[in-house]
VOGU-753165 format. One line per field, with one value per residue (C-alpha): chain; x, y, z. Coordinates in pm, whole numbers, plus 32768, in hexadecimal, padded with zeros to 4 digits. Example, Ala and Ser with C-alpha at 12.3 -4.5 7.8 and 13.67 -1.06 7.14 Angstrom:
! VOGU-753165
unit: c(A|A)
px: c(84CE|8557)
py: c(7E3E|7F96)
pz: c(830C|82CA)
! end
This chain:
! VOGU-753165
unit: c(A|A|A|A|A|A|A|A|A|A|A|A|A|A|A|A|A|A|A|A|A|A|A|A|A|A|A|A|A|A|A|A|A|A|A|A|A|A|A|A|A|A|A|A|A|A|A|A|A|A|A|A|A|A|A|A|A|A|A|A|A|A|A|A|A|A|A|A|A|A|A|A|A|A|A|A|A|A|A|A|A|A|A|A|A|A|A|A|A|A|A|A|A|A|A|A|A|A|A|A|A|A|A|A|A|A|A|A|A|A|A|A|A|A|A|A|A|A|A|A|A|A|A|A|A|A|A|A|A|A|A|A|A|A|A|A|A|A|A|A|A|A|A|A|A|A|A|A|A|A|A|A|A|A|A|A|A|A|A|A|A|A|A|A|A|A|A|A|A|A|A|A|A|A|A|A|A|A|A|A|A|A|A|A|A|A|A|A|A|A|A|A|A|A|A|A|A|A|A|A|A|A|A|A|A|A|A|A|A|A|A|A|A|A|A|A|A|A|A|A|A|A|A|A|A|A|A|A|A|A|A|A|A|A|A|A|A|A|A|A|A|A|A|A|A|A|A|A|A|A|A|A|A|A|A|A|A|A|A|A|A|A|A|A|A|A|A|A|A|A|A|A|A|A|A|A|A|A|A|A|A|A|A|A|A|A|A|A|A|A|A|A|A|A|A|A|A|A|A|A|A|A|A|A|A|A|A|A|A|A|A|A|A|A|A|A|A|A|A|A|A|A|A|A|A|A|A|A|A|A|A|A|A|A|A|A|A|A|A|A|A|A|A|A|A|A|A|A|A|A|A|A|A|A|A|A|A|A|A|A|A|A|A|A|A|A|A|A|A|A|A|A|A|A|A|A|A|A|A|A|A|A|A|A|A|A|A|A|A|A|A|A|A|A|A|A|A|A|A|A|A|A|A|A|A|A|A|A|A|A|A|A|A|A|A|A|A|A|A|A|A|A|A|A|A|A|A|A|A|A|A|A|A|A|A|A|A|A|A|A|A|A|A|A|A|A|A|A|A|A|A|A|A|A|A|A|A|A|A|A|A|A|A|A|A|A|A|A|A|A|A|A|A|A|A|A|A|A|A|A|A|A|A|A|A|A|A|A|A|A|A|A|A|A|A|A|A|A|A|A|A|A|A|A|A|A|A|A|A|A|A|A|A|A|A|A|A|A|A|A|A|A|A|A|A|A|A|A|A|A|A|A|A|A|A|A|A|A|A|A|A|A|A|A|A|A|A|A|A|A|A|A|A|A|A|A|A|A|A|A|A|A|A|A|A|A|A|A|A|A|A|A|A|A|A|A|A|A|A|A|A|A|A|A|A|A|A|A|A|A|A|A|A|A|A|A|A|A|A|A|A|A|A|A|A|A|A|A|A|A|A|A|A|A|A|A|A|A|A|A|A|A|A|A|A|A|A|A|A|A|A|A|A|A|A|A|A|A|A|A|A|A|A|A|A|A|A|A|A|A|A|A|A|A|A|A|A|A)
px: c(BE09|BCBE|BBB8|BBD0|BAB8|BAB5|BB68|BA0E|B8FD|B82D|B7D4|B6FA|B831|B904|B7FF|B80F|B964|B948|B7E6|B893|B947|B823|B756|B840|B840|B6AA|B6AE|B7B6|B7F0|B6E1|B5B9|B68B|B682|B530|B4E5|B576|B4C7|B3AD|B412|B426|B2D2|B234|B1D1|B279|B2A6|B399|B29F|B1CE|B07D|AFF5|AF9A|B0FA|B187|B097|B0FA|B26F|B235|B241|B195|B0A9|B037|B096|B149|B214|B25E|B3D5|B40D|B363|B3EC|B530|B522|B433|B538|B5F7|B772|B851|B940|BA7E|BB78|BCAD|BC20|BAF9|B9A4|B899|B7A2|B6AB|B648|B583|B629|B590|B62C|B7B7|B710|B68A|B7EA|B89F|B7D2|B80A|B98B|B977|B8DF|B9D1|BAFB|BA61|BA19|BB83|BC18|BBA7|BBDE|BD74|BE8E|BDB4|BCA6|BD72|BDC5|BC45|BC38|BD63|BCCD|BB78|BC30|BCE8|BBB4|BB1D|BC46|BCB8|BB97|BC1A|BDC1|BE7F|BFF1|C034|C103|C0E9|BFCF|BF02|BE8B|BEBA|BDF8|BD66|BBEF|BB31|B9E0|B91C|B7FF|B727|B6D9|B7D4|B7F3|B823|B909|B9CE|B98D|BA25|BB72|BBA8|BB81|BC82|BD5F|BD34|BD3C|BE8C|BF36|BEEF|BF82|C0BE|C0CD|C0A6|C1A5|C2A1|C26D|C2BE|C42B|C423|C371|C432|C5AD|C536|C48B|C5AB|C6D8|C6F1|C657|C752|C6D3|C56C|C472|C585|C58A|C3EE|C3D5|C4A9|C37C|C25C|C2E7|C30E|C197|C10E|C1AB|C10B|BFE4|BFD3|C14A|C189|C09F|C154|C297|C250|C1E0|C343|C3DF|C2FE|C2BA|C347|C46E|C46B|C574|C53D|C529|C686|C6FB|C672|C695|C60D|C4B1|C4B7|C3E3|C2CC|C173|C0D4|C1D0|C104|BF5C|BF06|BEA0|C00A|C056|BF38|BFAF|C0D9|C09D|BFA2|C0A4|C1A6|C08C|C017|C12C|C1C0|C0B9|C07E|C1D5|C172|C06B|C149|C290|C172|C10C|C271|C317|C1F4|C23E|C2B3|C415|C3C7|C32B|C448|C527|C439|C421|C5C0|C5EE|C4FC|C5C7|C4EF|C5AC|C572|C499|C3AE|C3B7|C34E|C24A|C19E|C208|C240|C144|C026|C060|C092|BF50|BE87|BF77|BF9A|BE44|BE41|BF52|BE81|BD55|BE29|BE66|BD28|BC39|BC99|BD2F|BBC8|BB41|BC8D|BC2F|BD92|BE79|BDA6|BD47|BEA5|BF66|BE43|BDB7|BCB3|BD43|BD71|BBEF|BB7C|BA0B|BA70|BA86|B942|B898|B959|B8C8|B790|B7B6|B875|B896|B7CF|B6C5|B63D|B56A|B5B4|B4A9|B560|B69B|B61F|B5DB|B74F|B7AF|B6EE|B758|B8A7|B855|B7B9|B8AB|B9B3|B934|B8DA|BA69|BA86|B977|BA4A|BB6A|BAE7|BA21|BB79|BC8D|BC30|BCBB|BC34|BCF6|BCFA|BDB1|BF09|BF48|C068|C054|C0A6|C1D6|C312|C44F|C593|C659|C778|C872|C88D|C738|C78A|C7EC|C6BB|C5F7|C6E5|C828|C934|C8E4|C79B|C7E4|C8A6|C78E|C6C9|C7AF|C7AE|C629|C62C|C71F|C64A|C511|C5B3|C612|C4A8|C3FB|C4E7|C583|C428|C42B|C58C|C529|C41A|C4FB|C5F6|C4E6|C47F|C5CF|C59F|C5CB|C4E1|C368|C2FB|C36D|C46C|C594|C685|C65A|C6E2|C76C|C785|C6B3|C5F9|C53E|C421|C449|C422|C325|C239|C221|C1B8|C05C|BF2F|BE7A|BF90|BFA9|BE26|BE13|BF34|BEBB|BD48|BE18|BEC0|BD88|BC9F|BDDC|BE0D|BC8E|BC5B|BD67|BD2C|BBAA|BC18|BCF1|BC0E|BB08|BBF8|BC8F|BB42|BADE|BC28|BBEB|BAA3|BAF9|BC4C|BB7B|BB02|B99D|B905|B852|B87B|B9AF|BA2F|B8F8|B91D|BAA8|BA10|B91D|BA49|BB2E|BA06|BA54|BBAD|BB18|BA5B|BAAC|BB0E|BA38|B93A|B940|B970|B84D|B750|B7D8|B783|B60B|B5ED|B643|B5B9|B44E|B36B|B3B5|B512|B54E|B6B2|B737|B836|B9BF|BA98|B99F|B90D|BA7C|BAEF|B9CC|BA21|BB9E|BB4D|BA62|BBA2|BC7F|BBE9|BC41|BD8E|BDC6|BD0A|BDEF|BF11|BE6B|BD81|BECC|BF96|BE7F|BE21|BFAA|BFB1|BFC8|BE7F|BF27|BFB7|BE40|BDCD|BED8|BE95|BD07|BDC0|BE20|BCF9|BD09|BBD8|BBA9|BBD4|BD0B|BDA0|BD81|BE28|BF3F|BF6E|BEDD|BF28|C088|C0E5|BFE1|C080|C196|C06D|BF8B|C092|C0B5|BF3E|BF30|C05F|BFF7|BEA0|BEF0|BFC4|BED2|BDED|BED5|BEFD|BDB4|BD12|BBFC|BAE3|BB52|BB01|B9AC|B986|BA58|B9AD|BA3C|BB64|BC56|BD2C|BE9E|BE54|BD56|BE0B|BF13|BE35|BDA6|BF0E|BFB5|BEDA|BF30|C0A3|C0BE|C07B|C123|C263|C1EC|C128|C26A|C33C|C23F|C1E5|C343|C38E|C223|C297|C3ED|C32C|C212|C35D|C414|C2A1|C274|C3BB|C3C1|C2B0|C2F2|C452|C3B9|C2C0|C3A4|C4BA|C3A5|C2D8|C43F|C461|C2D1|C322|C45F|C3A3|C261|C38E|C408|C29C|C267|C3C6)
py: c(77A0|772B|7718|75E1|751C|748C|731C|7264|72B9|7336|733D|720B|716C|71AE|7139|7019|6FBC|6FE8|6F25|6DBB|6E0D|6ED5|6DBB|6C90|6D43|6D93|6C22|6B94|6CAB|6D63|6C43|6B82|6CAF|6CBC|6B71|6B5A|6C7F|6BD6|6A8A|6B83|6BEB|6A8E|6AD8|69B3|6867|671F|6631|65B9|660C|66F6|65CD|6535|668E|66D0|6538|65A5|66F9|67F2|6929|692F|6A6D|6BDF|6BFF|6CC4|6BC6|6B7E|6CCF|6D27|6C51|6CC2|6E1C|6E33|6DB4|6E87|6EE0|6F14|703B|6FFB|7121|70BE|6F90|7057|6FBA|70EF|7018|6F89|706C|705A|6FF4|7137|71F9|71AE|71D6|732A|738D|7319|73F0|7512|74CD|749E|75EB|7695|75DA|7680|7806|77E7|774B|788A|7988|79E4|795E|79B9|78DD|77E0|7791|7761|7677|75B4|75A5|7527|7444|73D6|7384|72CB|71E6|71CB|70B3|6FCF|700D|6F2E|6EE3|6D46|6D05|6BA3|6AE4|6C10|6D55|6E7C|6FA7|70D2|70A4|6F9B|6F33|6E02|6D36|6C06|6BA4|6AD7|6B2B|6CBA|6C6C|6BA4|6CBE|6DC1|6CE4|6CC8|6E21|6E6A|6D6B|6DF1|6F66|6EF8|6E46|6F4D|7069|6F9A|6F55|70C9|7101|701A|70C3|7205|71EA|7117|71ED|730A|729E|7231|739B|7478|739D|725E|7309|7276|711E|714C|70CB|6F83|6F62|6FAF|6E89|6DB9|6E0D|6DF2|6C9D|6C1D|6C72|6B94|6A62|693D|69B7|688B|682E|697A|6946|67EB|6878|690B|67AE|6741|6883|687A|6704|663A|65CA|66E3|67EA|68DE|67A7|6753|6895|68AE|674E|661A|6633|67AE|67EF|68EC|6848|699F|6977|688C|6849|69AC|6B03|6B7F|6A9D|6B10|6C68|6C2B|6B3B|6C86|6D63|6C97|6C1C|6DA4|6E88|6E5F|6ECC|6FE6|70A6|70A4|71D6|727F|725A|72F0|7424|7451|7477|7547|765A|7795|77ED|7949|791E|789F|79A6|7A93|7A39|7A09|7B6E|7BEA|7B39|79ED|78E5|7787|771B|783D|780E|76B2|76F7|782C|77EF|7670|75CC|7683|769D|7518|74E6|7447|7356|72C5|72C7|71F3|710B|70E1|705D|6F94|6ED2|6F02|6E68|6D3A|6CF2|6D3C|6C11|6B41|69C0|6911|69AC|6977|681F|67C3|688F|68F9|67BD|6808|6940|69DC|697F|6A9E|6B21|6A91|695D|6977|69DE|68AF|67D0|6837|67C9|6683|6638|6530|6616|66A9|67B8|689B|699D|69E8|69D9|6ACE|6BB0|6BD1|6BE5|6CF5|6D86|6D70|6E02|6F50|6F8E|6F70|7076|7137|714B|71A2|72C5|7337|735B|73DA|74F5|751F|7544|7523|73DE|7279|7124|71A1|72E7|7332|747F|7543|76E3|7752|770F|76DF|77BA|76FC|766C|76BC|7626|7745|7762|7601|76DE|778E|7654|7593|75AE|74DD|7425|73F1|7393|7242|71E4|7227|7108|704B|7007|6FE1|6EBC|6E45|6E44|6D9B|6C81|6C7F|6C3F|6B4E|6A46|69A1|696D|690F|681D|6793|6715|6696|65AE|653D|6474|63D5|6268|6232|61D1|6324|648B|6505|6635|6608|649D|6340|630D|63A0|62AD|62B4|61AD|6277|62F8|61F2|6167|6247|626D|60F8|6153|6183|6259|6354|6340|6365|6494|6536|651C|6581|66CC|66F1|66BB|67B7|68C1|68D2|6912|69EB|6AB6|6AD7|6B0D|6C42|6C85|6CCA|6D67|6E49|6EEF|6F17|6FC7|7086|70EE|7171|722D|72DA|7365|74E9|748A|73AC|7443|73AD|7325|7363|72CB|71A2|716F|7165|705C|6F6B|6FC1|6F6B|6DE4|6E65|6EE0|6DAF|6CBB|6B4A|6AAE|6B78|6B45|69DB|69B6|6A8F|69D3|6872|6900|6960|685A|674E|6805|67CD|6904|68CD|6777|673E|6614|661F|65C3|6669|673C|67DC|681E|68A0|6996|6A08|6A46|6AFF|6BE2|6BDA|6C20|6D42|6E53|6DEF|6DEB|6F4A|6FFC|6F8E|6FF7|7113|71F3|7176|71EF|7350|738A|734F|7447|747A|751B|73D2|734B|7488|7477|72E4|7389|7497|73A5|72D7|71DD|7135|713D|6FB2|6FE6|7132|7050|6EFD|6FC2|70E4|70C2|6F40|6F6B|7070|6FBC|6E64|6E70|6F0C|6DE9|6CE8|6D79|6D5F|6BDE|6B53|6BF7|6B9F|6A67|6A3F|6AD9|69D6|68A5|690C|695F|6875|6921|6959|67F1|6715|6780|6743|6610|6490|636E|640C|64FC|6602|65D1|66EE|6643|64FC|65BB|6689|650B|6460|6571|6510|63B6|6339|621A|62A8|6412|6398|6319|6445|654A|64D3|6513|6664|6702|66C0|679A|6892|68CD|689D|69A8|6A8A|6A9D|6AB5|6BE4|6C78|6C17|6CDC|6E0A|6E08|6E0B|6EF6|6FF5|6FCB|6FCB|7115|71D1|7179|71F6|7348|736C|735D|7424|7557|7502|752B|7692|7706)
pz: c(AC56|AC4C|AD4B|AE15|AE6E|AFDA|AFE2|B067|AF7A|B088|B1F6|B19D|B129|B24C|B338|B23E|B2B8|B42D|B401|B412|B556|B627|B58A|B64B|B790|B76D|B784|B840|B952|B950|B968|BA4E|BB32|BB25|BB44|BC7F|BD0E|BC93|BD58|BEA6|BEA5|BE41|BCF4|BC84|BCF6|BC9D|BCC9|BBA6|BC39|BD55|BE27|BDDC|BE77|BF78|BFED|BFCA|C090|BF8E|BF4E|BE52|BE3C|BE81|BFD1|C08B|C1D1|C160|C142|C277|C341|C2D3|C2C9|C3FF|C4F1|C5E8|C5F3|C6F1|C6DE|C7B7|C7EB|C896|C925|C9C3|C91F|C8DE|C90F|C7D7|C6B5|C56C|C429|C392|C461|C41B|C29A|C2FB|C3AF|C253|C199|C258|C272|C0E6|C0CF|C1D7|C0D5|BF8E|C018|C0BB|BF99|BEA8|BFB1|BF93|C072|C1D2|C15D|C0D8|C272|C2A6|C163|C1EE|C36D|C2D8|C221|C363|C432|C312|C2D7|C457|C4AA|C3A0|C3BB|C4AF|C4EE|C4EB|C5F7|C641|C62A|C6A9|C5D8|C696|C654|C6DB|C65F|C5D2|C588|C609|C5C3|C661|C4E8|C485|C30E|C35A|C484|C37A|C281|C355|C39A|C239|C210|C334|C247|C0FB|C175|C23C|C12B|C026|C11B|C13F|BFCD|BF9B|C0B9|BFFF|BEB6|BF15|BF00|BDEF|BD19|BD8E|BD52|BBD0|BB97|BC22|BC66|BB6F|BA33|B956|B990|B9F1|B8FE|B8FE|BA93|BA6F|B995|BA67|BB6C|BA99|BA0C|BBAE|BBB4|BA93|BB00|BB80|BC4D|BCFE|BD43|BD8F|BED5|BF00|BF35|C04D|C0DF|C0BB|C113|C26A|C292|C3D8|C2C2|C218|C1FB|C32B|C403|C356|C3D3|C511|C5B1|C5B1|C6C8|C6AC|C57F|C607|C5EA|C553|C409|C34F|C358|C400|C3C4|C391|C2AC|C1DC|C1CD|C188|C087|BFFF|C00C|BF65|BE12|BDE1|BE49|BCF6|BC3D|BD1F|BCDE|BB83|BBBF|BC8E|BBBA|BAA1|BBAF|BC21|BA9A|BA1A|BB3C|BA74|BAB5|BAB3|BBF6|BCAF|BC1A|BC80|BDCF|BE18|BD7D|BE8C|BFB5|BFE5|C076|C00F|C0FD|C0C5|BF50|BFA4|C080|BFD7|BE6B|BDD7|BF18|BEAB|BD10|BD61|BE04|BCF7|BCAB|BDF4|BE25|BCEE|BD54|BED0|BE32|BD0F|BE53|BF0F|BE35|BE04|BF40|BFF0|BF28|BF1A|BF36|BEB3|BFBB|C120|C06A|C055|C19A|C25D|C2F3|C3FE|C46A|C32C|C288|C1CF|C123|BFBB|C05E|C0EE|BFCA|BF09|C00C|BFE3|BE8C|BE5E|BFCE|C098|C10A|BFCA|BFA5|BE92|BF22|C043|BF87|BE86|BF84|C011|BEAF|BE6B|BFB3|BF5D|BE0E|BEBE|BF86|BE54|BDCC|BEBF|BF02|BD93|BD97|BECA|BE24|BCEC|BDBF|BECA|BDE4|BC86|BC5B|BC4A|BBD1|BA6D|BA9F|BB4C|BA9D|BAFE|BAC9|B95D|B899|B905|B88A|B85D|B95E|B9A1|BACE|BB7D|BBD1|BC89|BDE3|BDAD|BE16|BEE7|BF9D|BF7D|C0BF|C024|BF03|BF9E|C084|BF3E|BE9F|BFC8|BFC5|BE38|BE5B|BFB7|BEDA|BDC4|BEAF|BF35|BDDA|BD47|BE75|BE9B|BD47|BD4E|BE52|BDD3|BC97|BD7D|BE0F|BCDF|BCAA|BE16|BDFD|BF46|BF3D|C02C|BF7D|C095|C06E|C051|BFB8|C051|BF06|BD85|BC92|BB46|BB92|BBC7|BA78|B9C4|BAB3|BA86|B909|B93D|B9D5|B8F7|B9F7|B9E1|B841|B824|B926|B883|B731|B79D|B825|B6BF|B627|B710|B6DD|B553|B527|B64C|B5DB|B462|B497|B5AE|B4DD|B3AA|B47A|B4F9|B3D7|B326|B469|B495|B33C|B36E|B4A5|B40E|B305|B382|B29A|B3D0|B4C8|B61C|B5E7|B74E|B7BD|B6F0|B74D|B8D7|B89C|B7CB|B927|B9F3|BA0D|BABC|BBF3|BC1D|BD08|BC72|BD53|BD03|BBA0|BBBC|BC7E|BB8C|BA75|BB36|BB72|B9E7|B98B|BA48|BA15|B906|B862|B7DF|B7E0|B7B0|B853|B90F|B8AC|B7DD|B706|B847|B899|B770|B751|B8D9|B868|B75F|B82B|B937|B850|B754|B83A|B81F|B69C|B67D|B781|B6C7|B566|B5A7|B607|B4DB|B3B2|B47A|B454|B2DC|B1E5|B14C|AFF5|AF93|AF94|AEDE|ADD2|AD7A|AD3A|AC7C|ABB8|AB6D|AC96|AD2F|AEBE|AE94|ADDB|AEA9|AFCB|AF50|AE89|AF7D|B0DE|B110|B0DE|B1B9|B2A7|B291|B3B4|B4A5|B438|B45A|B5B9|B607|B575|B659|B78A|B74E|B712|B86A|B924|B89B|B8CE|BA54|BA92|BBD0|BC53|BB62|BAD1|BC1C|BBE4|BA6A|BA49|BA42|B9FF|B927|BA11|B9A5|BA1E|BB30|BB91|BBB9|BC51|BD56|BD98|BDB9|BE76|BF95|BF9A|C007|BF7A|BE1B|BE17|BDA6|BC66|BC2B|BC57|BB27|BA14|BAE3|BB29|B994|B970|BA39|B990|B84F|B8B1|B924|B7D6|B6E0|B7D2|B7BE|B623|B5F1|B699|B627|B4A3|B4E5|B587|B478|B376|B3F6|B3F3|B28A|B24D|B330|B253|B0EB|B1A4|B208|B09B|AFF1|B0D4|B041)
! end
């Protein structure tokens, strides 16, 4: 056989095809970013002239009072109640740091070590974890602050933090019973999941209004005047509402951690007399660690800068930083200097969670890696991992969690058939009148075809960009690649608000002038949605067998041609994947949209507006419970033909090596 020469030409040429892709984010991530920090120290300004900002109260040169005055105030530590009295911000920074190093020497220092690692990580998490009962958050420690915006900060912290450790707490079992017990079925139940989770954003939130609302169905259940006032517009609420939008999302890390534990292990460890609970403990816990690391901050980042859910269940008690920094923004009182400076807070501390985890266990949003590869299962090695006892609670809380993801959507498309004027469950009365009612509004037809319109291109140009860069990166020729692959991911550790925001200051400046409407919102979604498409491809081209490329060259075959006649087709269910979820991520995505939209509203948008108004939610919830069930079978149609698809591709690949 002859030598074979390297698909991409050269290094140059591989660069070539991540170029496009680095290129879009260098613009449209990256200068947004740093036009906002810019914003925070004054060296821009909105106004048209410096005496036009100096009138409006801007800064117009180099400054550091925003942050000062932020960063300069004192917090109070409170420890079971008792107040310690008022201390410098940089000193709970310095006591982080030091707990972050005590979490990285423990961490790499064997099982005794691993105790310091997981006490460090204790006292740095205790401040911000509470228990909702009530209206009231009880906890053992907290922090403080007579600034308003980092007292604020530090309750959505405790909110974030607390939903995520919930979500993580739910997931658990979850994950568990479809790695050891319900293997048959798995990757279908884990679609069933994943599916819940890309459903109506927005609606999703809503449910919950009707689930918890004075007519809603746990006042139904509990009795007419005996609806607790903490169920709806407070802090519980929020979590909840948290835990119930992320925890699906999180089991998918640790389902990943859990199956990717090698059997071996387990075997190992009965034949040497460890019970269950100790194989638990000292084996699958700690091979699992990454993952649910993963699957805590899958649900900790954006629930710190959430700004839908508080918006539509918090009400006073429930307002959170993304709100703040929204306000800051679009509210009233703008002043996008002081706003850029929370979002750039916000920002830091982001990744300072992410550098955390990356430097504590290895693990950050992007990997959930289980410990080498697993050996066959067999059902035996069921009572290895559970008892039969355990095994029916197991089932138990599957079923319970089933019933948690799906009745608010189940109740939501009950409500949509209600023939009264205000959205109550169960309804007054069955009725398509709001059906047909609300096709008849053109508000409603030009949102939702703005949506349609913002979601094909979005998708197809993320889509594009993505395999080009996917390309590039599976090919062993480019340096950097793992480099590169972080800074496409990078957009998914950033807050919504956060982007939406830098986005609205690039835009609105002099130095990209894009007005805003659906261009501005299209580029956003594709930025949003990039990340996306390139997790689902990147994995699908490193798998492929490189020898089917090599014999096409073999026999004469251009890269161009190799690719369309070789790659594309064996790629095609992956990318038809990417370009439906894409797309739905696209066509429910509200946040970075309020920001960019003008005159011309996506149906989110219109939605996120109408949800808040009575008297216009019911003609709003036809046209979204049909997107929902529509968004629900494109996701499940796409995974179900690129599953059946890659088992034919595996099949010929085993073929081929034969």
């Amino acid at each position: 056989m002859s030598e074979h020469r390297p698909l991409l030409s050269s290094r140059f040429g591989s660069m070539g095809f991540v170029l496009p892709a680095l290129t879009f984010l260098l613009l449209f991530f990256a200068w947004p970013m740093l036009s906002l920090l810019r914003y925070s120290f004054g060296l821009d300004q909105i106004a048209d002239s410096p005496a036009a900002a100096r009138f409006t109260g801007e800064l117009t040169s180099f400054s550091t009072t925003i942050w000062g005055g932020l960063l300069g105030a004192d917090i109070s530590p409170t420890v079971f109640g008792l107040e310690l009295g008022q201390l410098p911000l940089w000193t709970a920074v310095l006591t982080c740091g030091t707990l972050v190093v005590g979490i990285r020497i423990g961490w790499k220092s064997g099982t005794p070590g691993r105790w310091l690692a997981a006490s460090c990580g204790l006292l740095l998490v205790a401040p911000f974890m509470t228990i909702p009962i009530g209206s009231r958050l009880v906890r053992i420690a907290e922090f403080s602050s007579s600034n308003e915006s980092l007292h604020l900060f530090f309750r959505s912290v405790t909110i974030a933090m607390t939903g995520a450790a919930w979500s993580v707490a739910v997931a658990l079992p979850i994950a568990y019973y479809l790695a050891f017990i319900g293997r048959r079925r798995r990757y279908t139940w884990l679609l069933v999941i994943l599916a819940s989770f890309l459903a109506s954003y927005l609606l999703r939130i809503f449910a919950w209004k009707l689930i918890l609302g004075n007519q809603g169905l746990v006042a139904q259940a509990i009795g007419e005047g005996a609806t607790p006032s903490f169920l709806l517009y407070s802090q519980f609420t929020v979590i909840l509402v948290l835990i119930y939008l992320w925890v699906p999302v999180v089991v998918l890390p640790i389902f990943v951690a859990f199956d990717g534990i090698d059997r071996s292990l387990l075997e190992a460890g009965s034949n040497l007399g460890a019970s269950r609970l100790q194989l638990l403990r000292k084996v699958i816990l700690p091979t699992a660690a990454p993952g649910i690391v993963a699957g805590f901050l899958l649900a900790f980042i954006p629930s710190l800068g959430e700004y839908v859910t508080p918006s539509l269940v918090g009400g006073n008690n429930g307002y959170m930083f993304g709100q703040a920094v929204a306000d800051h923004f679009v509210g009233n009182a703008r002043n996008w200097q002081a706003g850029s400076v929370l979002a750039m807070l916000l920002l830091a501390v982001v990744l300072f969670v992410m550098w955390v985890s990356r430097r504590g266990s290895g693990s950050n949003v992007m990997t959930a890696g289980g410990a080498g590869t697993p050996r066959q299962w067999t059902e035996n090695m069921r009572a290895t991992v559970a008892s039969p006892g355990a095994e029916i609670l197991l089932r138990i809380c599957f079923v319970a969690f089933m019933l948690f993801l799906y009745l608010p959507i189940a109740v939501l498309i009950v409500t949509s058939f209600n023939g009264s004027a205000i959205p109550t469950f169960p309804p007054d009365d069955l009725s398509f009148e709001w059906y047909q009612r609300a096709w008849d509004q053109p508000g409603i037809r030009s949102a939702l075809w703005a949506s349609l319109r913002v979601g094909v291109i979005s998708a197809l140009v993320a889509g594009i960009l993505a395999v080009l860069a996917s390309y590039a990166i599976a090919r062993r020729e480019l340096r950097g690649r793992g480099l590169m692959a972080a800074m496409l991911a990078l957009p998914l550790v950033v807050p919504p608000v956060v982007l939406g925001v830098s986005l609205l200051s690039l835009f609105q400046g002099a130095a990209v002038p894009v007005p805003l409407g659906l261009l501005a919102v299209s580029i956003a979604h594709v930025v949003f949605v990039l990340p996306y498409c390139v997790l689902i491809l990147l994995p699908r081209l490193q798998s492929l067998d490189k020898r089917l490329e090599e014999a096409a060259q073999d026999l004469g075959a251009t890269w161009v041609v190799t690719f369309r006649r070789v790659l594309l087709p064996m790629l095609a269910p992956s990318l038809a994947a990417a370009l439906i979820v894409g797309f739905v991520l696209s066509l429910d995505e509200v946040v970075i949209a309020s920001f960019l939209v003008q005159d011309d509203p996506t149906y989110p948008v219109y939605l996120f507006t109408a949800l808040r108004v009575a008297d216009r939610t019911m003609l709003v919830l036809p046209v979204a419970a049909v997107m929902m069930v529509a968004s629900l079978l494109l996701v499940a149609s796409a995974e179900i033909i690129r599953w059946r698809s890659e088992r034919i591709i595996v099949a010929v690949q085993n073929e081929t090596r034969a």
